[in-house]
PyMOL CGO cylinders between C-alpha atoms (Angstrom):
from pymol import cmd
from pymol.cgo import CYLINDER

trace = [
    CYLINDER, 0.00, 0.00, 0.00, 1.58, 3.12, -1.19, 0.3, 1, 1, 1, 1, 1, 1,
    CYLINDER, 1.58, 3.12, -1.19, 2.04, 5.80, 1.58, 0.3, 1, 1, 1, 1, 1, 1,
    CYLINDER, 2.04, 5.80, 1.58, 0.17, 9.23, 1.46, 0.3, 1, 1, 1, 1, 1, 1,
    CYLINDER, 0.17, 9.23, 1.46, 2.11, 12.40, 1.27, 0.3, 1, 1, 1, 1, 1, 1,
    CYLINDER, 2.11, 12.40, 1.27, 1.49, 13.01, 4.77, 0.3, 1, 1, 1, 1, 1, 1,
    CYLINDER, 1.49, 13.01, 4.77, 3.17, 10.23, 5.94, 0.3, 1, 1, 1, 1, 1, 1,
    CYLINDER, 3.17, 10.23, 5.94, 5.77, 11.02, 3.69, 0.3, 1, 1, 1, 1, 1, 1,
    CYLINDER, 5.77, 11.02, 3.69, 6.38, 14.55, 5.28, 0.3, 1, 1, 1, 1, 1, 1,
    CYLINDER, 6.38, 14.55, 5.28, 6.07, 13.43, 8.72, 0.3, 1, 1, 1, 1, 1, 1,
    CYLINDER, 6.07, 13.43, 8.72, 8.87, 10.91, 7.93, 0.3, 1, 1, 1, 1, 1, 1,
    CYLINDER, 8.87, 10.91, 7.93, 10.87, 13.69, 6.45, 0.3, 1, 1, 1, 1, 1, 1,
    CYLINDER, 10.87, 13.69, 6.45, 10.32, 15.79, 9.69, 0.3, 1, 1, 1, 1, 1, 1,
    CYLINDER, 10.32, 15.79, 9.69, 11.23, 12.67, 11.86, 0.3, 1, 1, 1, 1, 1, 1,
    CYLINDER, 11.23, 12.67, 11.86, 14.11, 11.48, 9.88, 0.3, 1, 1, 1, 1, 1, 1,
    CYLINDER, 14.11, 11.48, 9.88, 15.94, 15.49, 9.77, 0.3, 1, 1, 1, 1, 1, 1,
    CYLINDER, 15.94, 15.49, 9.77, 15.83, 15.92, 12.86, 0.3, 1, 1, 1, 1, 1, 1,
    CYLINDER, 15.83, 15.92, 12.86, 19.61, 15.32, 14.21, 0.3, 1, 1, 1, 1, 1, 1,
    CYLINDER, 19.61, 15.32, 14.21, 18.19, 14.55, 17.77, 0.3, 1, 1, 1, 1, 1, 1,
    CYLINDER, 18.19, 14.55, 17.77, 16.57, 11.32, 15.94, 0.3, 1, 1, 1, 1, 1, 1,
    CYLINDER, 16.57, 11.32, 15.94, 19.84, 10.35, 14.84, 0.3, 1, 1, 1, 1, 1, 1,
    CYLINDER, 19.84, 10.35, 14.84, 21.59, 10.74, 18.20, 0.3, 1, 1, 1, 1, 1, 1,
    CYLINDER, 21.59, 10.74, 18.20, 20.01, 8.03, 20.12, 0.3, 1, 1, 1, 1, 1, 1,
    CYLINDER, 20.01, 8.03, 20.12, 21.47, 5.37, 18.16, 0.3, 1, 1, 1, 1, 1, 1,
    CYLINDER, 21.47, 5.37, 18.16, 24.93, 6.33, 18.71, 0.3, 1, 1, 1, 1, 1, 1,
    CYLINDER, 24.93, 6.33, 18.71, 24.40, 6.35, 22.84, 0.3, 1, 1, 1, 1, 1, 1,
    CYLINDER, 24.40, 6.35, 22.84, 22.98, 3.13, 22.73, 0.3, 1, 1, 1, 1, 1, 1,
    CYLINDER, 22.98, 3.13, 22.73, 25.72, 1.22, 20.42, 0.3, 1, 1, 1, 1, 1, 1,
    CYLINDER, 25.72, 1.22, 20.42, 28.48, 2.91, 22.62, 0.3, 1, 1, 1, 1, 1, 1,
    CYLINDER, 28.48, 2.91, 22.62, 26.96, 1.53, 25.80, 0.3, 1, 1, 1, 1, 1, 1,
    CYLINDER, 26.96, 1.53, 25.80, 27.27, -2.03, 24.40, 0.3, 1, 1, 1, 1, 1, 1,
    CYLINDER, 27.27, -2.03, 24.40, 30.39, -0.92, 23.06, 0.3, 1, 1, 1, 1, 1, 1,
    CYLINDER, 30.39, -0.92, 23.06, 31.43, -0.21, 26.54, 0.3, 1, 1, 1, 1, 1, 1,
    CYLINDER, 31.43, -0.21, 26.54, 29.43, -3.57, 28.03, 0.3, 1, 1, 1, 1, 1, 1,
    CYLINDER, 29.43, -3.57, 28.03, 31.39, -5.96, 25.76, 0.3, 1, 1, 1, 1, 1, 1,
    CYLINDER, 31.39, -5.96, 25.76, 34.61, -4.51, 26.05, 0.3, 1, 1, 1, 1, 1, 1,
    CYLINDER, 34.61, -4.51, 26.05, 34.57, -4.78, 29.93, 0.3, 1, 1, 1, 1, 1, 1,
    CYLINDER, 34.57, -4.78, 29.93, 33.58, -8.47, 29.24, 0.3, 1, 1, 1, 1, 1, 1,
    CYLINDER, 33.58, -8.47, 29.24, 36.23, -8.62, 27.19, 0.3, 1, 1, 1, 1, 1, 1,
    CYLINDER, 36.23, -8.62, 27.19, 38.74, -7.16, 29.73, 0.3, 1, 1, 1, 1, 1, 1,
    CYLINDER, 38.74, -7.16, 29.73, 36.89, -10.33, 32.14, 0.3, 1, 1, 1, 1, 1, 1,
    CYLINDER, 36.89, -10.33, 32.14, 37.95, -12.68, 29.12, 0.3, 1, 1, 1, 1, 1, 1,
    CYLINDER, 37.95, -12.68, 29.12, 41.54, -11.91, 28.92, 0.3, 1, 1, 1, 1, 1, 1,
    CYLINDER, 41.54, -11.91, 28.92, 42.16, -12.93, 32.53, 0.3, 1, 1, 1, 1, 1, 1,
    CYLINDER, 42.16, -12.93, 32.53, 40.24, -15.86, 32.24, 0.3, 1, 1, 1, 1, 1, 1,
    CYLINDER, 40.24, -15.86, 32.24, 42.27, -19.24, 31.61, 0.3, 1, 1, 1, 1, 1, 1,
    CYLINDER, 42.27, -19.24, 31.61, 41.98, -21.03, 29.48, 0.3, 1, 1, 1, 1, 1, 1,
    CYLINDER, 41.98, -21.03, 29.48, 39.34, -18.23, 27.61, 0.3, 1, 1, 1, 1, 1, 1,
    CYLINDER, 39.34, -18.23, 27.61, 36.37, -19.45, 25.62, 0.3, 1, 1, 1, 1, 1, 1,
    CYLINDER, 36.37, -19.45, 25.62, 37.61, -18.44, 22.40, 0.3, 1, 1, 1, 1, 1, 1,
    CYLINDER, 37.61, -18.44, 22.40, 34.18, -18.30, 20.89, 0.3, 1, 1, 1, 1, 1, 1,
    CYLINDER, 34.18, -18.30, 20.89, 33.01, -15.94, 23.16, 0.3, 1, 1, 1, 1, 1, 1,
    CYLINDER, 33.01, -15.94, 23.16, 36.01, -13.94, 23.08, 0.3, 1, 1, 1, 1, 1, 1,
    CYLINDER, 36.01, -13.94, 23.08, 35.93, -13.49, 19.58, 0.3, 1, 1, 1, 1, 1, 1,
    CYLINDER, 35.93, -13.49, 19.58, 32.15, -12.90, 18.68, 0.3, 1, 1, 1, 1, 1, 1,
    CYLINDER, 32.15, -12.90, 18.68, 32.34, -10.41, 21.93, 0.3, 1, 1, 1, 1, 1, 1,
    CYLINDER, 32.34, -10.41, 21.93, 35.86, -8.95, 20.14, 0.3, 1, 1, 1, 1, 1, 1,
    CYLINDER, 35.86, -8.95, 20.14, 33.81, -8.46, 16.45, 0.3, 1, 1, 1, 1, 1, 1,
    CYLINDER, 33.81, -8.46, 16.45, 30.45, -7.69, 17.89, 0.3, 1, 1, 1, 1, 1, 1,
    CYLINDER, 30.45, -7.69, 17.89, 32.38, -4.56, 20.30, 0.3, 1, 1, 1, 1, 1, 1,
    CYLINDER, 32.38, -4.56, 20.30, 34.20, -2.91, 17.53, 0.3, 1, 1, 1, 1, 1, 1,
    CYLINDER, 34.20, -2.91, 17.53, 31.27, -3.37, 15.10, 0.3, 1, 1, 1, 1, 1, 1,
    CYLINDER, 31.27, -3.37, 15.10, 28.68, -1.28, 17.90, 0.3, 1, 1, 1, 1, 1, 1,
    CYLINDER, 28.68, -1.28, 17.90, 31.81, 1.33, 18.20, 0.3, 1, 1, 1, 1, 1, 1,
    CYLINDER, 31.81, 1.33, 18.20, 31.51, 1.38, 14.22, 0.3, 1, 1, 1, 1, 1, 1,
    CYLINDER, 31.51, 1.38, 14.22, 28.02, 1.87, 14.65, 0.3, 1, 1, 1, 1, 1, 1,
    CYLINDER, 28.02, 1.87, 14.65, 27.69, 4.79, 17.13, 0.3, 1, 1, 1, 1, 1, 1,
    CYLINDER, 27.69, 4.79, 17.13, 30.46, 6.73, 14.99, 0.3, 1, 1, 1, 1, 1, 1,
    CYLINDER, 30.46, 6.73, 14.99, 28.32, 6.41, 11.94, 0.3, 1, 1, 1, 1, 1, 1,
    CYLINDER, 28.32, 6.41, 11.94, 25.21, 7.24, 13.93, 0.3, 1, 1, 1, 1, 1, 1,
    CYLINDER, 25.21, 7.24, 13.93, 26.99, 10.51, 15.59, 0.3, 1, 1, 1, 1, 1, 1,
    CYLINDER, 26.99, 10.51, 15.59, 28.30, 11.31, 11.96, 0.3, 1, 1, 1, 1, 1, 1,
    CYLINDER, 28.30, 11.31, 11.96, 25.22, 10.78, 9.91, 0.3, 1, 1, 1, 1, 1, 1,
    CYLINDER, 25.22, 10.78, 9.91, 23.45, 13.07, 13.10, 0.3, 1, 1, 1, 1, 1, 1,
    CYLINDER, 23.45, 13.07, 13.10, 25.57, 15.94, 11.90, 0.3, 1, 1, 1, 1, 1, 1,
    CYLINDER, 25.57, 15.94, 11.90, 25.07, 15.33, 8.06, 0.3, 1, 1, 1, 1, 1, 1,
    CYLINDER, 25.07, 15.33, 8.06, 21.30, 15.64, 8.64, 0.3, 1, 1, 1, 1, 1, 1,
    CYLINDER, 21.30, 15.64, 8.64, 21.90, 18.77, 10.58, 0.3, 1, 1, 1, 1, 1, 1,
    CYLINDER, 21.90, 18.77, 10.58, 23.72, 20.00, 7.86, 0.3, 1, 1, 1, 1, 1, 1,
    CYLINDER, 23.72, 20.00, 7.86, 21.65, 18.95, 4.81, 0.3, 1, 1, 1, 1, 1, 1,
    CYLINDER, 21.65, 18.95, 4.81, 18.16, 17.65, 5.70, 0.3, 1, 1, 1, 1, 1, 1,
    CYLINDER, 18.16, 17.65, 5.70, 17.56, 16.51, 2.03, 0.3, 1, 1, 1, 1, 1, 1,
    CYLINDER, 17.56, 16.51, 2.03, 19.17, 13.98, 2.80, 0.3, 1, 1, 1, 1, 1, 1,
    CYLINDER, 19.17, 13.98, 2.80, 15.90, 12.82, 3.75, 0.3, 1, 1, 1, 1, 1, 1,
    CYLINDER, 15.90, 12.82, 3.75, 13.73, 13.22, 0.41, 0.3, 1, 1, 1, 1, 1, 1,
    CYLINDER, 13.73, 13.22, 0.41, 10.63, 11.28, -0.65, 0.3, 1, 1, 1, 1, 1, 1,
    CYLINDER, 10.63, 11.28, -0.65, 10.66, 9.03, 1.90, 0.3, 1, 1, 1, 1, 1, 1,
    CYLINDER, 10.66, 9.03, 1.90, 13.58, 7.54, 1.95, 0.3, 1, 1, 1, 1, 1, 1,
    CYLINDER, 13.58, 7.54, 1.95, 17.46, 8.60, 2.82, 0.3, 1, 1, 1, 1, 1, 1,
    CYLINDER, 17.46, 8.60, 2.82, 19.84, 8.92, 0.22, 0.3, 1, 1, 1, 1, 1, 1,
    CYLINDER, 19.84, 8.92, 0.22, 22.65, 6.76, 1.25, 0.3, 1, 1, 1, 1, 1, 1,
    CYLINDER, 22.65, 6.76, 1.25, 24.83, 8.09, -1.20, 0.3, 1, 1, 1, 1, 1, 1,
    CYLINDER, 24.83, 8.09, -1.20, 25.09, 11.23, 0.42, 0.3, 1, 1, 1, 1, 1, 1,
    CYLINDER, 25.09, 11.23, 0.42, 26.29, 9.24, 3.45, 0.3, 1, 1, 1, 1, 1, 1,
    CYLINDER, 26.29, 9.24, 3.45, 29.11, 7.83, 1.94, 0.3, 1, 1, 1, 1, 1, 1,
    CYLINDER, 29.11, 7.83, 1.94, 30.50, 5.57, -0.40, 0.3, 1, 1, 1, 1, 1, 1,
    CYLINDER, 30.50, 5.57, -0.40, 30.14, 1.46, 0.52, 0.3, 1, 1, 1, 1, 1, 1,
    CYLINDER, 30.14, 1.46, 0.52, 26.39, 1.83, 0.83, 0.3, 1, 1, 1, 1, 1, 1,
    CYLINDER, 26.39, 1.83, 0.83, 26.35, 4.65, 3.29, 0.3, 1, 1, 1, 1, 1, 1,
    CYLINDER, 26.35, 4.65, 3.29, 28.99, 3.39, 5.97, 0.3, 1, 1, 1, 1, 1, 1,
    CYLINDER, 28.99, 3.39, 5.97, 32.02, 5.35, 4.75, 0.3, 1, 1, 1, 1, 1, 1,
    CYLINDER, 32.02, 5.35, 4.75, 32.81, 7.51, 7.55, 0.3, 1, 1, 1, 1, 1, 1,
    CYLINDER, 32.81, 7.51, 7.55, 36.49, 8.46, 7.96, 0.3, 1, 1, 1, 1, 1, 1,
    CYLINDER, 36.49, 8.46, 7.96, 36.67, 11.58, 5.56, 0.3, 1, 1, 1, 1, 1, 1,
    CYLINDER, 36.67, 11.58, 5.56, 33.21, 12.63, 6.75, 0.3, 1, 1, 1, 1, 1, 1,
    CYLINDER, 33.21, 12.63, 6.75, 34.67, 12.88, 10.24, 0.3, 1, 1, 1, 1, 1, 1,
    CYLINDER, 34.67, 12.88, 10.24, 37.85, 15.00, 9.24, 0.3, 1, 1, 1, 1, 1, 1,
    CYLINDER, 37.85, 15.00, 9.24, 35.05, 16.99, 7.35, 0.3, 1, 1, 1, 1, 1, 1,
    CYLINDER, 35.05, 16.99, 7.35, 32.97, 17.75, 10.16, 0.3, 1, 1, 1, 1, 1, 1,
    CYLINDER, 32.97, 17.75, 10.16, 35.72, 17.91, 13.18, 0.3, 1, 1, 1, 1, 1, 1,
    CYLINDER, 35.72, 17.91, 13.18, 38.56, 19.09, 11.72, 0.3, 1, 1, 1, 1, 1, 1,
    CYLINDER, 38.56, 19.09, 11.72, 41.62, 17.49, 11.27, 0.3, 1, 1, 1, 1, 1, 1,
    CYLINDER, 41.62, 17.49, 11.27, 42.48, 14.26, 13.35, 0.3, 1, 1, 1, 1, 1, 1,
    CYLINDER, 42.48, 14.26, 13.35, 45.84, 12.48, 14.83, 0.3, 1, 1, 1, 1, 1, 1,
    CYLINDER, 45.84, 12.48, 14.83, 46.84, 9.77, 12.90, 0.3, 1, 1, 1, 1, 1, 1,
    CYLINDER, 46.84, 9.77, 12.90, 45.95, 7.50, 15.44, 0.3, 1, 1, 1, 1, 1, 1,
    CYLINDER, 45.95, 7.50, 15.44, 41.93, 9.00, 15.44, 0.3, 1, 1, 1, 1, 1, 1,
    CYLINDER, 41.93, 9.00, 15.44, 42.28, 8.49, 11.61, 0.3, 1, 1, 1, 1, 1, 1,
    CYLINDER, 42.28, 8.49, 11.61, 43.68, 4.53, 12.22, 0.3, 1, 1, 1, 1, 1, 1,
    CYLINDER, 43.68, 4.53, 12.22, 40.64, 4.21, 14.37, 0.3, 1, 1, 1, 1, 1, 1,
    CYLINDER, 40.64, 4.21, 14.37, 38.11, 5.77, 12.70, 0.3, 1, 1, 1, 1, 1, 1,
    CYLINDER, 38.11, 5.77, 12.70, 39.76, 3.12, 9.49, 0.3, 1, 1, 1, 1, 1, 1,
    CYLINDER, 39.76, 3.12, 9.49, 39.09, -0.19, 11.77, 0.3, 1, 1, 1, 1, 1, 1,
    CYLINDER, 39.09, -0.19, 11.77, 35.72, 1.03, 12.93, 0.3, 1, 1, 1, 1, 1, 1,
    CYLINDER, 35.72, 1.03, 12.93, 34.51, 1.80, 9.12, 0.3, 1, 1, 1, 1, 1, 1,
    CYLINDER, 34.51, 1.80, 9.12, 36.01, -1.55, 8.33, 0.3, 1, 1, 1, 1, 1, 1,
    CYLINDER, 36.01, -1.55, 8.33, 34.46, -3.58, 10.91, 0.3, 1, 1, 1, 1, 1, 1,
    CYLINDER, 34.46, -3.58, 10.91, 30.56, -2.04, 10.08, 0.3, 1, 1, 1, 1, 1, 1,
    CYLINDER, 30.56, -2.04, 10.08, 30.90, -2.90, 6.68, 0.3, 1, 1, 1, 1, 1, 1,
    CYLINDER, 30.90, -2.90, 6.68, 32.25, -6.17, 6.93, 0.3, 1, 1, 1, 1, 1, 1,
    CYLINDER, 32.25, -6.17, 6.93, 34.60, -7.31, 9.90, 0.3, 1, 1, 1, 1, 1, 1,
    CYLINDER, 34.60, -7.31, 9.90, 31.27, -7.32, 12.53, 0.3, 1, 1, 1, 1, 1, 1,
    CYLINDER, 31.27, -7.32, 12.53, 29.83, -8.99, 10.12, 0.3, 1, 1, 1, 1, 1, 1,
    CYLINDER, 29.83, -8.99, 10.12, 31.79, -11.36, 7.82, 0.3, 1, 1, 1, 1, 1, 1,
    CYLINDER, 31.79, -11.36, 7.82, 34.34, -13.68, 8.44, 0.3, 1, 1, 1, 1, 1, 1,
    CYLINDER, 34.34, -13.68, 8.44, 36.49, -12.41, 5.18, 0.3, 1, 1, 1, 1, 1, 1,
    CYLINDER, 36.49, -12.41, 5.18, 36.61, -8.70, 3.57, 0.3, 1, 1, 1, 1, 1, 1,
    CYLINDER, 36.61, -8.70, 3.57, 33.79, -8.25, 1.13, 0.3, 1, 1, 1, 1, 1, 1,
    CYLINDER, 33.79, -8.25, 1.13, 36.55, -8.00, -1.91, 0.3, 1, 1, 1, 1, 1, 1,
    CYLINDER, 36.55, -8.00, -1.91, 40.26, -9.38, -2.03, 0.3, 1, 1, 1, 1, 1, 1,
    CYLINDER, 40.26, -9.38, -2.03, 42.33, -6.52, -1.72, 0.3, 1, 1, 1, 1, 1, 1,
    CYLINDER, 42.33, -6.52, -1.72, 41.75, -5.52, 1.29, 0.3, 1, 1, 1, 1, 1, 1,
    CYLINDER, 41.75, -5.52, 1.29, 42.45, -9.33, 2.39, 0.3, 1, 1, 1, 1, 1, 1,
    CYLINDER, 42.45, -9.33, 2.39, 45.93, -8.34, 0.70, 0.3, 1, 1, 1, 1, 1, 1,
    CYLINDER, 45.93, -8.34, 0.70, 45.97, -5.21, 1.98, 0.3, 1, 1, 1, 1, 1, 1,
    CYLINDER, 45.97, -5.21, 1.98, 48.68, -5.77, 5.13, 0.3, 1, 1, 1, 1, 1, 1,
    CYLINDER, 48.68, -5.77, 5.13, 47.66, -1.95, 6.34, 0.3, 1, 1, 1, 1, 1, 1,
    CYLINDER, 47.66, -1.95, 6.34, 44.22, -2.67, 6.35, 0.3, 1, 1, 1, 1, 1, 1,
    CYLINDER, 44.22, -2.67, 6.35, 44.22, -5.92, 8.37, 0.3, 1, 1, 1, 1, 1, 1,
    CYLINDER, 44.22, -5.92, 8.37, 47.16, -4.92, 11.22, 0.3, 1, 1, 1, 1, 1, 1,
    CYLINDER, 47.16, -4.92, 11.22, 44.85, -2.25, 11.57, 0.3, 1, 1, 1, 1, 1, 1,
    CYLINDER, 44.85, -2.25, 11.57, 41.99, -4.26, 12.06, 0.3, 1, 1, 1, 1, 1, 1,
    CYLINDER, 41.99, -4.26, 12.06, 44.40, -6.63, 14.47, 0.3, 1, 1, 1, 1, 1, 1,
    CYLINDER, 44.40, -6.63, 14.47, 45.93, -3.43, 16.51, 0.3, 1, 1, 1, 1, 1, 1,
    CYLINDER, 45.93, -3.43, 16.51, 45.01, -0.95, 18.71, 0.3, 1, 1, 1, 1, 1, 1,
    CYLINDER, 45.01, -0.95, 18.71, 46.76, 1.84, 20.77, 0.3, 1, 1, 1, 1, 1, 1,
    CYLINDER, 46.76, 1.84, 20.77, 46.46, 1.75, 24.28, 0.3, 1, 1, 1, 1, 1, 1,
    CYLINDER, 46.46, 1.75, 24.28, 44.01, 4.32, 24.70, 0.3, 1, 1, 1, 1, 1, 1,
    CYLINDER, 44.01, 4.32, 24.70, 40.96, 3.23, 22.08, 0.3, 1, 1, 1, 1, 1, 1,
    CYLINDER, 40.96, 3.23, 22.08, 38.63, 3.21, 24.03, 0.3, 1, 1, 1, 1, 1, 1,
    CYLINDER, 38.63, 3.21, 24.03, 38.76, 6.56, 25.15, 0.3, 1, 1, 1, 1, 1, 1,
    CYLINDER, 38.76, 6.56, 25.15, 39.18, 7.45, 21.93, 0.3, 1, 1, 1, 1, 1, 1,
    CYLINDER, 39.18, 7.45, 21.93, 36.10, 6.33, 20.59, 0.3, 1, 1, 1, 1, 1, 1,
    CYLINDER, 36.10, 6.33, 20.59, 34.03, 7.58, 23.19, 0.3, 1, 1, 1, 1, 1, 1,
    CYLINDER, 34.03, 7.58, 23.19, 35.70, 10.97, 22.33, 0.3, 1, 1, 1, 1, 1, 1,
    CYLINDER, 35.70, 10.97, 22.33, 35.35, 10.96, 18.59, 0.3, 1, 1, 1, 1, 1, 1,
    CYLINDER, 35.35, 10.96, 18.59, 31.51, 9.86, 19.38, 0.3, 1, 1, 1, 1, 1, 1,
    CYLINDER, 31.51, 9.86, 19.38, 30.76, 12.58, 21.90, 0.3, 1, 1, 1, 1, 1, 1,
    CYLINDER, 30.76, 12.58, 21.90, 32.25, 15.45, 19.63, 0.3, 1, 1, 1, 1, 1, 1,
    CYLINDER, 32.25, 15.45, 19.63, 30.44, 14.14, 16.44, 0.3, 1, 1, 1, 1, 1, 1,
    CYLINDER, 30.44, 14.14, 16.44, 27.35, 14.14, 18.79, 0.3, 1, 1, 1, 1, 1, 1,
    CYLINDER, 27.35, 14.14, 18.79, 28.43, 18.05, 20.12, 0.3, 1, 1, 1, 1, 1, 1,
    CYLINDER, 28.43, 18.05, 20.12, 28.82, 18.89, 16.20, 0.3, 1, 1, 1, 1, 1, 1,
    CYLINDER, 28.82, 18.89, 16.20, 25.22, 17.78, 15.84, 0.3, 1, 1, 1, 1, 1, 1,
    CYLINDER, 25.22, 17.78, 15.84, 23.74, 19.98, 18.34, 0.3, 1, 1, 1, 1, 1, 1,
    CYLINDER, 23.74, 19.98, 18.34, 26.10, 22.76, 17.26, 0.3, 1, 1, 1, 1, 1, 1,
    CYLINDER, 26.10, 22.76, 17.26, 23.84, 25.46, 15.52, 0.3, 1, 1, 1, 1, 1, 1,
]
cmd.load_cgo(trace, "trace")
């Protein structure tokens, strides 16, 4: 059943709204934050389950992935609500790779980041669109790609805080007027 137009602008007024966006991003960082704890519990443990270590490992980094995309697609609806058009969101205006690209939409909207933000930000992206997910890379060169996977394997001491930083300023940008 088709919609009517009214449902179609009331969509458009829910959907542009950056304070729509910004719940999503609180909620994956909490289970962000739950699973790496467990995982903190899990390296102390021995011997470790390494099925639960690992599908808590992947399932972490892909809600961190998730609450930075969240946070950053907040502040692209802030900053272009036809985004939102017809009823539907235009993915491409997220992003390349179906609307999960989020590094250079980051350094767009916060300025320039450390090297080690940027690294981040790179394993995040790649674990929501396929390292959460997949048990290979969704195309061959980036299986190849040494870069890419040490810095899916590596992290600097302080990640965590990191990504609860990068996510709290997106979510600051969003509000910003």
């Amino acid at each position: 059943m088709p919609l009517t137009q009214a449902q179609l602008d009331d969509f458009a007024v829910y959907a542009r709204r950056p304070e729509t966006w910004i719940g999503g991003p609180r909620g994956h960082l909490a289970v962000f934050e739950v699973l790496a704890d467990h995982l903190d519990r899990l390296r102390m443990q021995s011997p470790k389950p390494q099925y639960e270590f690992s599908g808590c490992w992947f399932a972490a980094y892909l809600h961190a992935g998730l609450a930075i995309e969240n946070a950053v697609k907040a502040s692209l609806v802030g900053k272009d609500p036809t985004i939102i058009e017809d009823g539907k969101i235009d993915r491409k205006k997220f992003g390349y790779r179906s609307g999960h690209a989020f590094v250079d939409a980051c350094e767009e909207l916060l300025g320039s980041l450390s090297e080690v933000e940027r690294r981040v930000l790179f394993k995040l992206e790649e674990f929501v669109v396929w390292a959460g997910k997949y048990n290979v890379p969704m195309r061959a060169d980036v299986f190849y790609n040494q870069d890419s996977m040490n810095a899916l394997r590596n992290a600097p001491m302080n990640e965590r805080e990191l990504i609860r930083s990068l996510v709290m300023r997106l979510q600051e940008h969003a509000h910003a007027p």
